[in-house]
C-alpha positions as CSV (number, residue, x, y, z in Angstrom):
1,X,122.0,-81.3,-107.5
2,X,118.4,-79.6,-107.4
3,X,117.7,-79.5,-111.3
4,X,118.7,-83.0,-112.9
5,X,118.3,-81.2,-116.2
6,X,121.7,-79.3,-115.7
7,X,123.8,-82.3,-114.5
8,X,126.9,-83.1,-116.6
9,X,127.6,-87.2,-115.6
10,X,128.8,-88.1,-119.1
11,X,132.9,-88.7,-118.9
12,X,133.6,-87.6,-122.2
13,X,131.6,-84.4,-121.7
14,X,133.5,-83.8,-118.2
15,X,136.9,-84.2,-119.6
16,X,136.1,-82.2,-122.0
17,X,135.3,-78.9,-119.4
18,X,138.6,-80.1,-118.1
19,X,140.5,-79.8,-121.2
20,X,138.6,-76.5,-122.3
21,X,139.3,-74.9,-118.9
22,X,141.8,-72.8,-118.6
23,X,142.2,-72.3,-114.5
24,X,141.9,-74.9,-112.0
25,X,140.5,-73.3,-108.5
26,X,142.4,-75.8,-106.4
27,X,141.0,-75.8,-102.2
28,X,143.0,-77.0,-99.4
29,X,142.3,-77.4,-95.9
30,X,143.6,-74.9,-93.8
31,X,142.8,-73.0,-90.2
32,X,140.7,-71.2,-89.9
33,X,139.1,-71.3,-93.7
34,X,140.0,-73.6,-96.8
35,X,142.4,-71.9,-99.0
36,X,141.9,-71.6,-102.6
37,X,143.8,-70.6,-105.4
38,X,144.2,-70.6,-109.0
39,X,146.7,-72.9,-110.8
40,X,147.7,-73.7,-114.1
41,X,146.7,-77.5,-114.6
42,X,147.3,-80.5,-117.1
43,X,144.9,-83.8,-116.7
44,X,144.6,-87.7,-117.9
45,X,142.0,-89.9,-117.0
46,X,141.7,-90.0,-113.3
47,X,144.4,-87.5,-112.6
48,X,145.3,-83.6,-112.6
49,X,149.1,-82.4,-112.6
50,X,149.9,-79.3,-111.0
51,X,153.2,-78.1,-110.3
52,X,154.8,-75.7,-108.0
53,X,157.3,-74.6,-105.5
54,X,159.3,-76.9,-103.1
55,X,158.4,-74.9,-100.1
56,X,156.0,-72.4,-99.5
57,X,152.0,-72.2,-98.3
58,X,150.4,-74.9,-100.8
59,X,152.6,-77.3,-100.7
60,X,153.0,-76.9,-97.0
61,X,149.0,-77.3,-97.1
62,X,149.2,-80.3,-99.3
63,X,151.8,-82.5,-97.1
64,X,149.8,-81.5,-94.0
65,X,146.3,-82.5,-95.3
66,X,146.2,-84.1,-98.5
67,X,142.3,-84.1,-99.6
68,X,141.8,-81.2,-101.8
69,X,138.5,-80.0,-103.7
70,X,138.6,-78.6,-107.0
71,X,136.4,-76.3,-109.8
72,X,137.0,-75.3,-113.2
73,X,135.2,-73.5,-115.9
74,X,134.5,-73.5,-119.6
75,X,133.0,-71.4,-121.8
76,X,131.8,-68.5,-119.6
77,X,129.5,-65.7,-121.2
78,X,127.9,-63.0,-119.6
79,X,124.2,-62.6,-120.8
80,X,124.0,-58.6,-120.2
81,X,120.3,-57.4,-119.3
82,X,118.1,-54.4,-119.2
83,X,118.1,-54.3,-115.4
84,X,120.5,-55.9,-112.6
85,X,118.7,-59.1,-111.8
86,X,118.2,-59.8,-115.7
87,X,122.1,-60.7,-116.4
88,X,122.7,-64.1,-116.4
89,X,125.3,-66.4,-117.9
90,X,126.0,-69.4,-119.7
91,X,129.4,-72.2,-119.0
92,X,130.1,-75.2,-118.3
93,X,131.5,-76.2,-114.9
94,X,133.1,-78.9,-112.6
95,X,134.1,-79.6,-109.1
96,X,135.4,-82.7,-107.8
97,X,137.8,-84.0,-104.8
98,X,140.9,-85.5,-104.8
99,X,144.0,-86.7,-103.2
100,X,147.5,-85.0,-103.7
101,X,150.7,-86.3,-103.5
102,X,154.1,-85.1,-104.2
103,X,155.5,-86.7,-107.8
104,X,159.1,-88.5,-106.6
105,X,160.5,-89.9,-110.0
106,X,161.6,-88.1,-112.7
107,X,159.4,-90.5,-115.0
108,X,155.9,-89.0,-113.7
109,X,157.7,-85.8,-113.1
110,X,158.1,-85.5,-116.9
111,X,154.6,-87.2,-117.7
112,X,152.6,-84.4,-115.4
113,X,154.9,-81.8,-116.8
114,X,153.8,-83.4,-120.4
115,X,149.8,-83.0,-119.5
116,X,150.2,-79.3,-119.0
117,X,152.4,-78.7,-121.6
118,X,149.4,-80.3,-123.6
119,X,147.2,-78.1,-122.1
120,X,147.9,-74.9,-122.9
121,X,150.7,-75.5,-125.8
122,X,150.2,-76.1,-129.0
123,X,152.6,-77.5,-132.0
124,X,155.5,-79.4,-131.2
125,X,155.5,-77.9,-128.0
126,X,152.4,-79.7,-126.5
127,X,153.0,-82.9,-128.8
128,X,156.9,-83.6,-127.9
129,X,157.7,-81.2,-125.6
130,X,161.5,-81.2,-124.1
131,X,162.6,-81.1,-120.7
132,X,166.0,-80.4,-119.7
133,X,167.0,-82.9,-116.8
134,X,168.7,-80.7,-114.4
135,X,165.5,-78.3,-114.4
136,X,163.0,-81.4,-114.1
137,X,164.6,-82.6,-111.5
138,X,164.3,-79.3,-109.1
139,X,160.6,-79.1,-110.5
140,X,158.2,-79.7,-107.8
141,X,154.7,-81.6,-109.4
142,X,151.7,-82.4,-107.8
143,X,149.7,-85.8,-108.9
144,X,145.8,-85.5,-107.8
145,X,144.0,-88.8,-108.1
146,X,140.4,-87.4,-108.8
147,X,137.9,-89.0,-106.4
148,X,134.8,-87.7,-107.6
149,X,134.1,-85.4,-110.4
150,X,130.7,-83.8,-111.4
151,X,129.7,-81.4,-114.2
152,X,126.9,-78.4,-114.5
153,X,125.5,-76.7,-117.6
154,X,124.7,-73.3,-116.1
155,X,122.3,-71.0,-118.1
């Protein structure tokens, strides 16, 4: 990173962007430019849950190549100015690599399912959240074992 100053290394203070993020820009490899789209996320230590489709483009993506990057953003705020080049703004960011893999058993099925609950529910919903079996079972989530992850204080 060119300024050392705006480094974010601390773990606490990157799983913190994660959890106050509210989009994960997820990039897969693909021909003849990556791919990248937003996707509602959960996370533990080490590990982001997505989930998706059976079939389709990403996960097609994901079986084919599974090294994905990734970026998320907290607290974004435009700093309006009295001429073009005078805006700025101020956020916290990440971006990190990873590996996907396709969740098989209904145990980590539930337990990714759990971290995004978490993420965006709150109450009883994100603390004990319920799953019916039949829908779990046809739910398609996507365990990424976070290989690097960096931080930036922007502004």
């Amino acid at each position: 990173m060119r300024r050392a100053s705006k480094e974010i290394v601390e773990p606490q203070e990157l799983d913190a962007i994660l959890s106050e993020a509210r989009i994960l820009f997820l990039a897969l490899r693909d021909e003849p430019a990556p791919y990248v789209l937003p996707v509602c996320f959960g996370h533990e230590p080490s590990v982001l849950y997505i989930h998706c489709a059976r079939e389709g483009s990403k996960i097609d993506l994901l079986r084919a190549w599974p090294e994905v990057g990734f970026s998320a953003c907290a607290g974004m705020t435009v700093i309006p100015g009295a001429a073009a080049c005078d805006f700025s703004c101020r956020a916290r960011s990440v971006i990190g690599t990873g590996h996907a893999r396709v969740v098989e058993s209904d145990e980590e099925r539930i337990r990714g399912l759990a971290a995004i609950m978490r993420h965006y529910a709150t109450g009883p919903a994100a603390e004990r959240p319920v799953f019916a079996p039949g829908p779990v079972s046809r739910t398609c989530v996507i365990a990424i074992r976070i290989d690097s992850l960096r931080g930036k204080r922007i502004g």
